[in-house]
N, CA, C and O of each residue as an XYZ file, in Angstrom:
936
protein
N     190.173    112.112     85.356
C     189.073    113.001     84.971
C     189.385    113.686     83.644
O     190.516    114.035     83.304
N     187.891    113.898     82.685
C     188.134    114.701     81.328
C     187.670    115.616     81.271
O     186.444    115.605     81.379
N     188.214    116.647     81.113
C     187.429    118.164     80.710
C     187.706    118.734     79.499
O     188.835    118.958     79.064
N     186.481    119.009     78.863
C     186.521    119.504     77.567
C     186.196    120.856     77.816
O     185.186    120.969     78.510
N     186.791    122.050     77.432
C     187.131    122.916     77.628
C     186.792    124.070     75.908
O     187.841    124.047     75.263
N     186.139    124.587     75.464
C     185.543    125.313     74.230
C     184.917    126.603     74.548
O     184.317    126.838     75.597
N     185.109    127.502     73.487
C     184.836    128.754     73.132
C     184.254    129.095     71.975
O     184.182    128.405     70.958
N     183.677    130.604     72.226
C     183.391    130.898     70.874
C     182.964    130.274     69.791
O     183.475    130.078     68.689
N     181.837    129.961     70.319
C     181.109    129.118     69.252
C     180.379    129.916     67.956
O     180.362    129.694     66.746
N     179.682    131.134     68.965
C     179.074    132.024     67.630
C     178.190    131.048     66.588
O     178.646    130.978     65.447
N     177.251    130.465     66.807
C     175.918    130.376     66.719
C     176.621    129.372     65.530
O     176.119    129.582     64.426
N     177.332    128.669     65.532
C     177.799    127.685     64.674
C     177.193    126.602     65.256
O     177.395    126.347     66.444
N     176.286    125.758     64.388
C     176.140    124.833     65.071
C     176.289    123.594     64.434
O     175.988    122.505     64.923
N     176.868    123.845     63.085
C     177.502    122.760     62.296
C     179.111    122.355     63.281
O     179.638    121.253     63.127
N     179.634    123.267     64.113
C     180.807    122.962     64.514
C     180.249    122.331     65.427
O     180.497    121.127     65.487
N     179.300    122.945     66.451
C     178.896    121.913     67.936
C     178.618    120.348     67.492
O     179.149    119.416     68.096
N     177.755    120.163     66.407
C     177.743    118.776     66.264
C     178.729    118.412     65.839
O     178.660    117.187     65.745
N     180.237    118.997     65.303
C     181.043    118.367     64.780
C     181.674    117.979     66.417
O     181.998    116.811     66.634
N     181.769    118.671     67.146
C     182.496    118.013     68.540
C     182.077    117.146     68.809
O     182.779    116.135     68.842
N     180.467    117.088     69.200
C     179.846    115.857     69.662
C     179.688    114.851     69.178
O     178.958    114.007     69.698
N     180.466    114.608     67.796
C     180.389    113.332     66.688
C     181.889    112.869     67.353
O     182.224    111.693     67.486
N     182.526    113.770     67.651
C     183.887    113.278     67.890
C     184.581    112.870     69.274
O     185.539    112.096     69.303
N     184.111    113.359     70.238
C     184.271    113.366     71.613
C     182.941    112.514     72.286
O     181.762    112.858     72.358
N     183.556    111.378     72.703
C     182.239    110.859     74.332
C     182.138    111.703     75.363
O     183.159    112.295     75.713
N     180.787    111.953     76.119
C     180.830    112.939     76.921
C     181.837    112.486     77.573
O     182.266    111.340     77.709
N     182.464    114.300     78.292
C     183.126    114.099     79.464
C     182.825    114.060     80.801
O     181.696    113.841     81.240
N     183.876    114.281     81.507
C     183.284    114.139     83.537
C     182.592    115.751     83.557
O     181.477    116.063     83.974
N     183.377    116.413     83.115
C     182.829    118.152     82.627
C     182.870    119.054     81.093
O     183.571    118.667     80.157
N     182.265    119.925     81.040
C     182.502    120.567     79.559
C     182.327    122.367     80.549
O     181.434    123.000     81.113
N     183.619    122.502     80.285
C     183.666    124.118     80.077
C     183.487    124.895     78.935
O     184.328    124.788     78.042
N     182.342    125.823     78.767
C     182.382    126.521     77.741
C     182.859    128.245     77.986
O     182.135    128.985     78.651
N     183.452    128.470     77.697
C     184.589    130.129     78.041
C     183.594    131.266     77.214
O     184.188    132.311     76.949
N     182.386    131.207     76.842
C     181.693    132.447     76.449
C     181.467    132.645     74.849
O     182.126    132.136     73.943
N     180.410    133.480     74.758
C     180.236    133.625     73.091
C     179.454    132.390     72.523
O     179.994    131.537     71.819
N     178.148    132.369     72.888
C     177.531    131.141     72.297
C     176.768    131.589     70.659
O     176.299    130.912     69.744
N     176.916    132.831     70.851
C     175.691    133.636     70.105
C     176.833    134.637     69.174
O     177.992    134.729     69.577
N     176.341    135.429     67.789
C     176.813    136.817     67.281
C     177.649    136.099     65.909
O     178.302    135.065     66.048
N     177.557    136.606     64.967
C     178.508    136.441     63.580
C     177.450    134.965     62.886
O     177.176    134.863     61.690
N     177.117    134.220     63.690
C     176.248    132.861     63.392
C     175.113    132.784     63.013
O     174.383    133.754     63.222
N     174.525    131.486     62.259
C     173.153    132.089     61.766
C     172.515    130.741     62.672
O     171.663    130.163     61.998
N     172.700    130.186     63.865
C     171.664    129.229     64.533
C     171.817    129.527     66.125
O     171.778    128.556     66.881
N     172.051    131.296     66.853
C     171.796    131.179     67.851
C     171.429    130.625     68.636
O     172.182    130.139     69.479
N     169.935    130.462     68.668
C     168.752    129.478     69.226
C     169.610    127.987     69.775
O     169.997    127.649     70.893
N     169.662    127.528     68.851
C     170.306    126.147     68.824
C     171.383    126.036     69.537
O     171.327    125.282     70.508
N     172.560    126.704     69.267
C     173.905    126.881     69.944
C     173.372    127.360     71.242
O     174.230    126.883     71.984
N     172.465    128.034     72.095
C     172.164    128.526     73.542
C     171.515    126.947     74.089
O     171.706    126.424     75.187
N     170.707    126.417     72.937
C     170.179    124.869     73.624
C     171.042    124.390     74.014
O     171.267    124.363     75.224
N     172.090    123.661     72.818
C     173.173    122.970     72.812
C     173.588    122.847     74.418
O     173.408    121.931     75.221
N     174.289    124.293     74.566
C     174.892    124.703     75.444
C     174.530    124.404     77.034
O     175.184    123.768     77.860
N     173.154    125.140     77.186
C     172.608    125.251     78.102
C     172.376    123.732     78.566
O     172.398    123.493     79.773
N     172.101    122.457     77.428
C     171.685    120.691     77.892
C     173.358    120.563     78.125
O     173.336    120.067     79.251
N     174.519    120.666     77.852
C     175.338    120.233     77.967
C     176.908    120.277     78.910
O     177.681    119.500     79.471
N     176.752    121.631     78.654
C     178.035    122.502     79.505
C     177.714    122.244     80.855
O     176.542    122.201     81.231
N     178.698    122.066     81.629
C     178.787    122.223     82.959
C     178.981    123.180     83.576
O     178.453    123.412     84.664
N     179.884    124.010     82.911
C     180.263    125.553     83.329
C     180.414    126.188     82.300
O     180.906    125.836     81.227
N     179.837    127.478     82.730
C     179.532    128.302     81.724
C     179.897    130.028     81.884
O     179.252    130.734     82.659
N     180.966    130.538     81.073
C     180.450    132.139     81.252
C     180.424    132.785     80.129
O     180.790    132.443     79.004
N     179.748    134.192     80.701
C     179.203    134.976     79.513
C     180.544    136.021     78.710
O     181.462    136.692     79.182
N     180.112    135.753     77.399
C     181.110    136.260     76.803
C     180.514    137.555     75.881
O     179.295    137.669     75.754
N     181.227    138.302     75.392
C     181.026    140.011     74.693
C     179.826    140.142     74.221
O     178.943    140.984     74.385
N     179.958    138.737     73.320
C     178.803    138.591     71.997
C     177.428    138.401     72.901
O     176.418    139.010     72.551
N     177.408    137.631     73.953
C     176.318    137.138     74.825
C     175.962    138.195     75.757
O     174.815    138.304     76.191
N     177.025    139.069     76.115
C     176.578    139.807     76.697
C     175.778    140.958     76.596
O     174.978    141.384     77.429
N     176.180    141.593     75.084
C     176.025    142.817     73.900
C     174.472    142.293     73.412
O     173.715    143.116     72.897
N     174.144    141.208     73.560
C     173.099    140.661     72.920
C     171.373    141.015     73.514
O     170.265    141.431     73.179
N     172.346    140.377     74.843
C     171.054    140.114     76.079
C     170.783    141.622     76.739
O     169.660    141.859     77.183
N     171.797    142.605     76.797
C     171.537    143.533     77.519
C     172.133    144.764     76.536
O     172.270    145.831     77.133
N     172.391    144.765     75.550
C     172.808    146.045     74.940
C     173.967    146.497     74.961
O     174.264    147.082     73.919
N     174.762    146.464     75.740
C     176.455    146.602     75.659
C     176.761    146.637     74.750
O     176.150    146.510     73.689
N     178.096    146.873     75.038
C     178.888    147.357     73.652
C     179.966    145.787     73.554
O     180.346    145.078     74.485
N     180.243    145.637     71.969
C     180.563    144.089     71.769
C     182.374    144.246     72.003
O     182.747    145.395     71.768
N     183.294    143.464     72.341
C     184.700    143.771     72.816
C     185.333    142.643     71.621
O     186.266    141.848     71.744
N     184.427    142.917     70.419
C     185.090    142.000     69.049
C     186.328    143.370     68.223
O     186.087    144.555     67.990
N     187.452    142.668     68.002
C     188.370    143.905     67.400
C     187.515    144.740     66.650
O     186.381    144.428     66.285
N     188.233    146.085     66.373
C     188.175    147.178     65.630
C     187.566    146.546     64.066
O     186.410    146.874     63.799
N     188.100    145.909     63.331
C     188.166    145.320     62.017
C     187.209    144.217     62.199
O     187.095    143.641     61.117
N     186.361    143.596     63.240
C     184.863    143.312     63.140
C     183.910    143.620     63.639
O     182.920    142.896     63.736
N     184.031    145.032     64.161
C     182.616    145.677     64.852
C     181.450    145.052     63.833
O     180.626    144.138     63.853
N     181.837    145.982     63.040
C     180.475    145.851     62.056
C     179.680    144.403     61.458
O     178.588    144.222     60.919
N     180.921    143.405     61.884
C     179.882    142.161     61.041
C     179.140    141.823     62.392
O     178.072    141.216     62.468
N     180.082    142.447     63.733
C     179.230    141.496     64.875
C     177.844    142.545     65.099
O     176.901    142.028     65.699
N     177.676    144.054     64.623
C     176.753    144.900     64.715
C     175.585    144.313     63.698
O     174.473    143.909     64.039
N     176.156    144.375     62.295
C     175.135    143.675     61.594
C     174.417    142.409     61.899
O     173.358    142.075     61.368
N     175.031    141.770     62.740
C     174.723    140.370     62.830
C     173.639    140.545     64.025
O     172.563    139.955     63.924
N     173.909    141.325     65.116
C     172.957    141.312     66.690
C     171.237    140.980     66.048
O     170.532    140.028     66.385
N     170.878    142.069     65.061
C     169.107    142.010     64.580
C     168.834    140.171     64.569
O     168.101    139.466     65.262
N     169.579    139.917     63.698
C     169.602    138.291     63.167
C     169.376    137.910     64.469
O     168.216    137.737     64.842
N     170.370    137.739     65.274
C     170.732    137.206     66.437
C     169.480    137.495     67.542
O     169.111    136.572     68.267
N     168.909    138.701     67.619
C     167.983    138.710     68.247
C     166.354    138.408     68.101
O     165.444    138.166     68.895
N     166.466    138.540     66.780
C     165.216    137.721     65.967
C     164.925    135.918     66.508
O     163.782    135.517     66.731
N     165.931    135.181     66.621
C     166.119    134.288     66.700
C     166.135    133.543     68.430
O     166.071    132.374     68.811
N     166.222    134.505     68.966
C     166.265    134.295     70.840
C     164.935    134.630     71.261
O     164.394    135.731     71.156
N     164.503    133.669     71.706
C     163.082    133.867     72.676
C     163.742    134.918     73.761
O     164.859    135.417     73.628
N     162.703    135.196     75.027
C     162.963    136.136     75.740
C     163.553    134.827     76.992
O     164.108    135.345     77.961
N     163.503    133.815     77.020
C     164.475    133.128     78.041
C     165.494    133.041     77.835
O     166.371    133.136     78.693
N     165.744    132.770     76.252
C     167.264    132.819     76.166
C     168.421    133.675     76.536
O     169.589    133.710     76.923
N     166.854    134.670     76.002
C     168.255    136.289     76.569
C     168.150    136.529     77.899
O     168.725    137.609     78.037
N     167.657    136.079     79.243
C     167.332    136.170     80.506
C     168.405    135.046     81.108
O     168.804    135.134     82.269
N     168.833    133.987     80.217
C     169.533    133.225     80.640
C     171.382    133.822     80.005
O     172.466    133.393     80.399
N     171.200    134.546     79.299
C     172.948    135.011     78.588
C     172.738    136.012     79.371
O     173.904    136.231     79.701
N     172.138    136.767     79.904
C     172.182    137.832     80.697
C     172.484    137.608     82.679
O     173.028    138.284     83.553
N     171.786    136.313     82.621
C     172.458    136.292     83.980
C     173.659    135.032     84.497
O     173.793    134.416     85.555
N     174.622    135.011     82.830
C     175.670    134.053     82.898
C     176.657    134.748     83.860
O     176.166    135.749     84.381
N     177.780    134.501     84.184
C     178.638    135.107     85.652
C     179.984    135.167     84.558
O     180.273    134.470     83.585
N     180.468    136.018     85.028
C     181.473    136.645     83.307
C     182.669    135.714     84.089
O     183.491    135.119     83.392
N     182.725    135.614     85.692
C     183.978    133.958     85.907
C     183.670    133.540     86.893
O     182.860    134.020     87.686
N     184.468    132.284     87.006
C     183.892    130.847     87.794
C     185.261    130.565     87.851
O     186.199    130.576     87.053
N     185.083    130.294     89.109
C     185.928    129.539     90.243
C     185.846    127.556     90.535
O     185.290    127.049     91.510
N     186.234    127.120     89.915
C     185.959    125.853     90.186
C     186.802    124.358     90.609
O     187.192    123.584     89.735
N     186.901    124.234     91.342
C     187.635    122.601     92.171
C     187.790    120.965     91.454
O     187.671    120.045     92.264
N     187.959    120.711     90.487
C     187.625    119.296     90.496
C     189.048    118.570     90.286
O     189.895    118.891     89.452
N     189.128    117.500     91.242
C     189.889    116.472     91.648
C     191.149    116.977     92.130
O     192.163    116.279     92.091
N     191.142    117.948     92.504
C     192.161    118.863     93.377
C     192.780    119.773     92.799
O     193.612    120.530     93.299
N     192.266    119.731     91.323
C     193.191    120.973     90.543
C     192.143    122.269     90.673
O     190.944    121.998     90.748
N     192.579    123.739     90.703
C     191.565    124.788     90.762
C     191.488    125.409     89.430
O     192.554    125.413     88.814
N     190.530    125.904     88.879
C     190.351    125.981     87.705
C     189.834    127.721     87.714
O     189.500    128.183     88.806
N     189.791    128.561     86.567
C     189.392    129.678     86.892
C     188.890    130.064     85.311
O     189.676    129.950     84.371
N     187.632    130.488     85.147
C     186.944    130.742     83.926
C     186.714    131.594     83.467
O     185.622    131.877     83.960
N     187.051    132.618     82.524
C     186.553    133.783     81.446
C     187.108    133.666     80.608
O     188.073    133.002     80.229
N     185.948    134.930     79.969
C     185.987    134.893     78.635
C     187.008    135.838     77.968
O     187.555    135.578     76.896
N     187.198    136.849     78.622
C     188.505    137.428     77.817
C     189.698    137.685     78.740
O     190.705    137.117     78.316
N     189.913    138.444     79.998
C     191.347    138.299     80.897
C     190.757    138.455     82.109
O     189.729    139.118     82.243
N     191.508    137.710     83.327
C     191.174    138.090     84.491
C     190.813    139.442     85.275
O     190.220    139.399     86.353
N     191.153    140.485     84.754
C     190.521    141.535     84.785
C     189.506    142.462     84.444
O     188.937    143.430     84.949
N     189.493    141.676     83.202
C     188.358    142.547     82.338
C     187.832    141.150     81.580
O     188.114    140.820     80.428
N     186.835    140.275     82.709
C     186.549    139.005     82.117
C     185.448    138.983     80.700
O     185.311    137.931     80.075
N     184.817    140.051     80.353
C     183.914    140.085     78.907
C     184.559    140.516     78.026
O     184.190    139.927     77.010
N     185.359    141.243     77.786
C     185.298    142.126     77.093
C     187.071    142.406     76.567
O     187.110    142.773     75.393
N     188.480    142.290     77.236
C     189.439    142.446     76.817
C     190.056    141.398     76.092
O     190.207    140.317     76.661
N     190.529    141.585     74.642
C     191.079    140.952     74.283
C     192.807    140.171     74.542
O     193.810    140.449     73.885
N     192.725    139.304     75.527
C     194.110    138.984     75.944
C     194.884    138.190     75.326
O     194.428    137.047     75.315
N     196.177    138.339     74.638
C     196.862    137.657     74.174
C     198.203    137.444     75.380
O     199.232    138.017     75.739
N     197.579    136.502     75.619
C     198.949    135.915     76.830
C     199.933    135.001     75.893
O     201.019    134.572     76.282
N     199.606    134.867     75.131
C     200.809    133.939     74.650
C     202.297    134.877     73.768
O     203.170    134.515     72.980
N     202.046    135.805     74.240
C     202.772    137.182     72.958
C     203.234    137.995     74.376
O     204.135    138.781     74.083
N     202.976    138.040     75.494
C     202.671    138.315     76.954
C     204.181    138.201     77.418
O     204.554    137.028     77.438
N     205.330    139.296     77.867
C     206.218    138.777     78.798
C     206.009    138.498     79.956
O     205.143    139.214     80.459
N     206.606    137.456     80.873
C     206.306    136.785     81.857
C     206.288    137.998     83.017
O     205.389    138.118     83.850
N     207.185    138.666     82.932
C     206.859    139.553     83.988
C     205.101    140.599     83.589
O     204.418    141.290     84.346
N     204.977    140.364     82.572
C     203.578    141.409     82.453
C     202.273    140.540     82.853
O     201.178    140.997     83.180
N     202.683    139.044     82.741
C     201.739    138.308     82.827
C     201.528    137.543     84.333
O     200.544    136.900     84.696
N     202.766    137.823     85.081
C     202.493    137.434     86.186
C     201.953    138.731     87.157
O     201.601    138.321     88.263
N     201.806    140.254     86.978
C     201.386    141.144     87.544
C     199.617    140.660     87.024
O     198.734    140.283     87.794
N     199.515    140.812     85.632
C     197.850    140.219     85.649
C     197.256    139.202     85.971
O     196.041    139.106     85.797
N     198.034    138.171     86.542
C     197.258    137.064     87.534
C     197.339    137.649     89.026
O     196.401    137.638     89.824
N     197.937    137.888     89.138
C     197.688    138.157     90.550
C     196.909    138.372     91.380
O     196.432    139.507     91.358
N     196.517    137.603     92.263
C     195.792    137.252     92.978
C     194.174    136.373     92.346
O     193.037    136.286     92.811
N     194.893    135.813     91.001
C     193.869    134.501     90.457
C     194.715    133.166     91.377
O     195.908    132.865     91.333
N     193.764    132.635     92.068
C     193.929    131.629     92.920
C     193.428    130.203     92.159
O     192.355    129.644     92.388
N     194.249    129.837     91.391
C     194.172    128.681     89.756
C     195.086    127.924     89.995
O     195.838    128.209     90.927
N     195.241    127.060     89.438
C     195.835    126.344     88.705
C     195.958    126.196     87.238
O     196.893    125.794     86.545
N     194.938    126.563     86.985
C     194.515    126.554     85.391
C     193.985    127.558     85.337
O     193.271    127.931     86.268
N     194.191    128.355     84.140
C     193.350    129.243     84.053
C     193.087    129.467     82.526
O     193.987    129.675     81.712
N     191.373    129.380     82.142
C     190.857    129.347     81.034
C     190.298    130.700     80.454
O     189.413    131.439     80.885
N     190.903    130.765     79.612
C     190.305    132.022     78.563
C     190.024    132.031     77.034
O     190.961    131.775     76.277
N     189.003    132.262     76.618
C     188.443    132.722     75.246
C     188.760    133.964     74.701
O     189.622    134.682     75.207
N     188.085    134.291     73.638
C     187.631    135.647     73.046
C     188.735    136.110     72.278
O     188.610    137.246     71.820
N     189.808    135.483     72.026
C     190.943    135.614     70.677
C     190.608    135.090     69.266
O     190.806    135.623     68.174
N     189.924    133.641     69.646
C     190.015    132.705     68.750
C     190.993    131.985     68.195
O     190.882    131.358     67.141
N     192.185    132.067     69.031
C     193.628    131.593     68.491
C     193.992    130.751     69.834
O     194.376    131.189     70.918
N     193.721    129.223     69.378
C     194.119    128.623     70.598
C     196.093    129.178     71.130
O     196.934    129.812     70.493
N     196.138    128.492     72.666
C     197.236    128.931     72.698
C     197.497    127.945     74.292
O     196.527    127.447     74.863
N     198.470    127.842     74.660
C     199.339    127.068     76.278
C     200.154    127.534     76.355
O     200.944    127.720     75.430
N     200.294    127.956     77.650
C     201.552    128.757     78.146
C     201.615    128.332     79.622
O     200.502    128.465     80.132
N     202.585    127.843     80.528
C     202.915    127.661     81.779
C     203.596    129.504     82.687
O     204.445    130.222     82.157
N     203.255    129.658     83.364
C     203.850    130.758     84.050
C     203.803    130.574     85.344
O     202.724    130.663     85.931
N     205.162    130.237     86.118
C     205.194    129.677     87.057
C     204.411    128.288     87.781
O     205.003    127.218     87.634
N     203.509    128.284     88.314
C     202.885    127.266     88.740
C     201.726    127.265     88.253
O     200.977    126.482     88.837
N     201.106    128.025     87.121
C     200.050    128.526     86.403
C     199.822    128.099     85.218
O     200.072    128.979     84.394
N     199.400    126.983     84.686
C     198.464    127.095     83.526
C     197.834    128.174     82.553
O     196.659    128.388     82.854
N     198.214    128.806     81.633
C     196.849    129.727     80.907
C     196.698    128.850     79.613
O     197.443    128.391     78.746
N     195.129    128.848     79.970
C     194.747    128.142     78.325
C     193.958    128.610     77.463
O     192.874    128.620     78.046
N     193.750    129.165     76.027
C     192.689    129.641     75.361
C     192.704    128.471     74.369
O     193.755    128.161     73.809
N     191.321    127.682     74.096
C     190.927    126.511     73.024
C     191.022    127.076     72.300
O     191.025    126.280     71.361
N     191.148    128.259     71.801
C     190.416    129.023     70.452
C     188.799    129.343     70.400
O     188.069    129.849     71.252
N     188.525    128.865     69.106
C     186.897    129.155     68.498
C     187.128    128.102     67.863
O     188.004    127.664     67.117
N     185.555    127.563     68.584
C     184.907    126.456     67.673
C     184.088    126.538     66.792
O     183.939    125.550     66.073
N     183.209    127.853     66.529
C     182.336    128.181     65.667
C     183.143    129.391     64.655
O     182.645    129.406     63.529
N     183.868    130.030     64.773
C     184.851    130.877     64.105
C     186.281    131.055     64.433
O     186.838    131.908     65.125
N     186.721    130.090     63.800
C     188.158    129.970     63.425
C     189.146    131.427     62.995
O     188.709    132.006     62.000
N     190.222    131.970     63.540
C     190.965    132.604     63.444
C     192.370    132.443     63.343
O     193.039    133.434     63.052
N     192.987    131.225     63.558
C     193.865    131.082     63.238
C     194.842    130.336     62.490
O     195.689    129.520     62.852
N     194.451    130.922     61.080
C     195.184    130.996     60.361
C     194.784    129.069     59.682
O     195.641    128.449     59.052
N     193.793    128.640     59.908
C     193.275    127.107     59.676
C     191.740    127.622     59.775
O     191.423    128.732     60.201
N     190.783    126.565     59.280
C     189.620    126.895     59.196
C     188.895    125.314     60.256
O     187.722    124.969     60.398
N     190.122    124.712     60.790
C     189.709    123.416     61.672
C     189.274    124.687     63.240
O     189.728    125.718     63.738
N     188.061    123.649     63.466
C     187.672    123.775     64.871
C     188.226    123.462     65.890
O     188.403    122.245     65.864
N     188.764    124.086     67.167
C     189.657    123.994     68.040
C     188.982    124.166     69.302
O     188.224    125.127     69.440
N     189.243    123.027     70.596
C     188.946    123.477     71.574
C     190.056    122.275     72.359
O     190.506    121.321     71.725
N     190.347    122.505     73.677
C     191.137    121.928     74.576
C     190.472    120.616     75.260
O     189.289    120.276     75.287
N     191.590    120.010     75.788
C     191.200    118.725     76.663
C     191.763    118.907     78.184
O     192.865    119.308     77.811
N     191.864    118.925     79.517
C     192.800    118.566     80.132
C     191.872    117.039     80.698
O     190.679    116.761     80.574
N     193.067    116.234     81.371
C     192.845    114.658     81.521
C     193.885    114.110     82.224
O     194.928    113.504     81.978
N     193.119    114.614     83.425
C     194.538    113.876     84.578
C     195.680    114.617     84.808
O     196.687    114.006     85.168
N     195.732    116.166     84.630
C     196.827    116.983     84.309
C     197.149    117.158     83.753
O     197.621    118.268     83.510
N     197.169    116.148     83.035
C     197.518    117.179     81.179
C     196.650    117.895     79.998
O     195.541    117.788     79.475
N     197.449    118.433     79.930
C     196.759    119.977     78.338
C     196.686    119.165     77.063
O     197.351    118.147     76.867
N     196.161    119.490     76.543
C     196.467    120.053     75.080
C     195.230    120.474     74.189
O     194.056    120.275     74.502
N     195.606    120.996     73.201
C     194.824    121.017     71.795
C     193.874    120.309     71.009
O     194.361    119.241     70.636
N     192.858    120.461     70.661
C     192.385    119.712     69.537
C     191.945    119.980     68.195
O     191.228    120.948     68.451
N     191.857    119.839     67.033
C     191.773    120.659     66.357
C     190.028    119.613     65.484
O     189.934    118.385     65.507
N     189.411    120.154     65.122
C     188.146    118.753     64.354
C     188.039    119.222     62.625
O     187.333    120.223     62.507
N     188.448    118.838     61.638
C     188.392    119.585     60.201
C     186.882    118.819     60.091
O     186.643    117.638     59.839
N     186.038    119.838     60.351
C     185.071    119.880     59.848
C     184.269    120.271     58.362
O     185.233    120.636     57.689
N     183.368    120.368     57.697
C     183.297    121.022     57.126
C     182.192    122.235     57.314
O     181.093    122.090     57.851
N     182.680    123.385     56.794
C     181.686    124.606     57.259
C     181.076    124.973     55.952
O     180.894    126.181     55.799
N     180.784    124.325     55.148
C     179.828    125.170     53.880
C     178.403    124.992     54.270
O     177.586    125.805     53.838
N     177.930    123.807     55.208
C     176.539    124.517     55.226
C     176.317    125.856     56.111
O     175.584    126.795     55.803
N     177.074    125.742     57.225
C     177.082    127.059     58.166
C     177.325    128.191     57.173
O     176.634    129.186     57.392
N     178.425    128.285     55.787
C     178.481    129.688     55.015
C     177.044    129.337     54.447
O     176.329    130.279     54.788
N     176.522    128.695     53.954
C     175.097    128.819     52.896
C     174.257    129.192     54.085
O     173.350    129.969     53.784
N     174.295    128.931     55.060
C     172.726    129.539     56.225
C     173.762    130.844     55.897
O     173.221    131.343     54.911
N     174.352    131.247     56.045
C     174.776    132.887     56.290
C     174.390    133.369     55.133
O     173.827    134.463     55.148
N     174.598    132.673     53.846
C     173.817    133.762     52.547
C     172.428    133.925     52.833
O     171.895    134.681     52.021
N     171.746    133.529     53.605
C     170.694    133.415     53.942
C     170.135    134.514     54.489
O     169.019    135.003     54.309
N     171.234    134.923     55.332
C     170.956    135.717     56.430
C     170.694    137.283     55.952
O     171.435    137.707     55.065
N     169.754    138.100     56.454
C     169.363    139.411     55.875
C     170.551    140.428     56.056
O     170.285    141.449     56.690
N     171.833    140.271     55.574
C     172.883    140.827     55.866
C     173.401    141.522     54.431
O     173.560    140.840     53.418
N     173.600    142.709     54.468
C     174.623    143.073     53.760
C     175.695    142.182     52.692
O     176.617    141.544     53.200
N     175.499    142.191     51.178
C     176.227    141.009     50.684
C     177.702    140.918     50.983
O     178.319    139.859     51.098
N     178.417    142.623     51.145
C     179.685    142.244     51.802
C     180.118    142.212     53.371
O     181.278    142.235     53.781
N     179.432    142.180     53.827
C     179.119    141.574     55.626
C     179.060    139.860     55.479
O     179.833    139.114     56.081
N     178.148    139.475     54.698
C     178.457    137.681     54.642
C     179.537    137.186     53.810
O     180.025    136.077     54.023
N     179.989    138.035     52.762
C     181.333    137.395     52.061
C     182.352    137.426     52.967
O     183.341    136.716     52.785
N     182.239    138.312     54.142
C     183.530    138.310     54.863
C     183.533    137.070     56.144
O     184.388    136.291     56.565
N     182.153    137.347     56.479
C     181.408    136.267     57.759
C     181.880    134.789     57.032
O     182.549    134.165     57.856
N     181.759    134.132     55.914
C     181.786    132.978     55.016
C     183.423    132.845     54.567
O     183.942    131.729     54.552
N     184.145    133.976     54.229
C     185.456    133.897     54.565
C     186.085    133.452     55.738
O     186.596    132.334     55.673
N     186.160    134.020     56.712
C     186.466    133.734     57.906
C     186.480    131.988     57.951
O     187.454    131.308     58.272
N     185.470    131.605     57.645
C     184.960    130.607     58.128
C     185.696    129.175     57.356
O     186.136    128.130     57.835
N     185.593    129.673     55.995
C     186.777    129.010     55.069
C     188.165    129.179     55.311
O     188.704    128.152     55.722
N     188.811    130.039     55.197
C     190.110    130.399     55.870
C     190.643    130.508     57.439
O     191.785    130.545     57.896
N     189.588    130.537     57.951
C     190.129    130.943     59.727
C     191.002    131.855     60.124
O     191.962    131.826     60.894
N     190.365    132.908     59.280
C     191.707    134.427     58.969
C     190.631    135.519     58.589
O     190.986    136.663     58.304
């Protein structure tokens, strides 16, 4: 069995078709949250999503969107993901946001005997905390699973892919496929396939996704930084 496993797309939808040019469907597609926010093709990225994913949960950006919340993007990008919501909501019919609003922030799921466990930022605080388990001592990280009943366990909302084993435990974050953070401007999301992990990375190119963002009714230094990001993955 193949599971494609992606995050944080953020309304990129030059990256979604870059996956689907590159990958045959799989047996499943997990998507870990954040379809929407910083992006200029919401709409599209919630289609995408909604025809394709098998499992799905709601992440900060999706959540902040559909119902008003407050967004759980660091300190040092409130403001592009604040500037960005108007855009973002201009662009969502009222199903879309009825459908990011009643996504399930985690999922519990079985296939071919491995157990799988889904959010978007930590098992505790599945919308909204930013978890870096890979920076994580094992003793801090085995008190915050506890009592996640996984094998695998999938998380978003860093943007910095990452694998780590802890005890009989899997943790995996793909990264961001629509906004790159680490430290590369390639699109990243995971595979597992028969038990095994890993990485993928797709060097796409993102200049039409920065030219829709000059586009966008934003602040000129809100999109130089949004269009940075996106070139650098930093």
């Amino acid at each position: 069995m193949r599971i494609i496993i992606f995050s944080d797309v953020h309304a990129n939808l030059e990256a979604l078709a870059a996956l689907h040019q590159v990958e045959k469907p799989p047996d499943a597609l997990f998507f870990l949250g954040d379809m929407v926010g910083y992006g200029p093709d919401p709409a599209a990225c919630v289609g995408w999503t909604r025809a394709y994913a098998t499992h799905v949960v709601r992440g900060d950006h999706d959540d902040a969107t559909a119902t008003g919340a407050e967004f759980g993007s660091p300190p040092e990008l409130r403001d592009l993901a604040i500037a960005t919501r108007e855009h973002t909501l201009r662009q969502l019919n009222a199903r879309d946001l009825a459908y990011l609003a009643k996504l399930p922030t985690t999922i519990q799921v079985e296939l071919s005997g491995t157990k799988f466990f889904l959010a978007h930022g930590s098992p505790r605080e599945p919308s909204t905390r930013l978890f870096d388990f890979a920076t994580m001592s094992e003793n801090a990280l085995r008190a915050e699973l506890e009592g996640v009943d996984a094998d695998v366990i999938l998380l978003g909302h860093t943007h910095v892919p990452a694998i780590r084993k802890v005890g009989d435990k899997y943790l995996v974050n793909p990264g961001s496929l629509g906004q790159p953070r680490h430290g590369l401007p390639s699109a990243t999301f995971a595979v597992w396939e028969d038990g095994s992990l890993r990485i993928h990375h797709i060097d796409y190119d993102p200049k039409p996704t920065m030219n829709k963002i000059s586009l966008m009714p934003l602040d000129p230094e809100i999109a130089e930084r949004l269009k940075e990001i996106l070139e650098k993955g930093m």
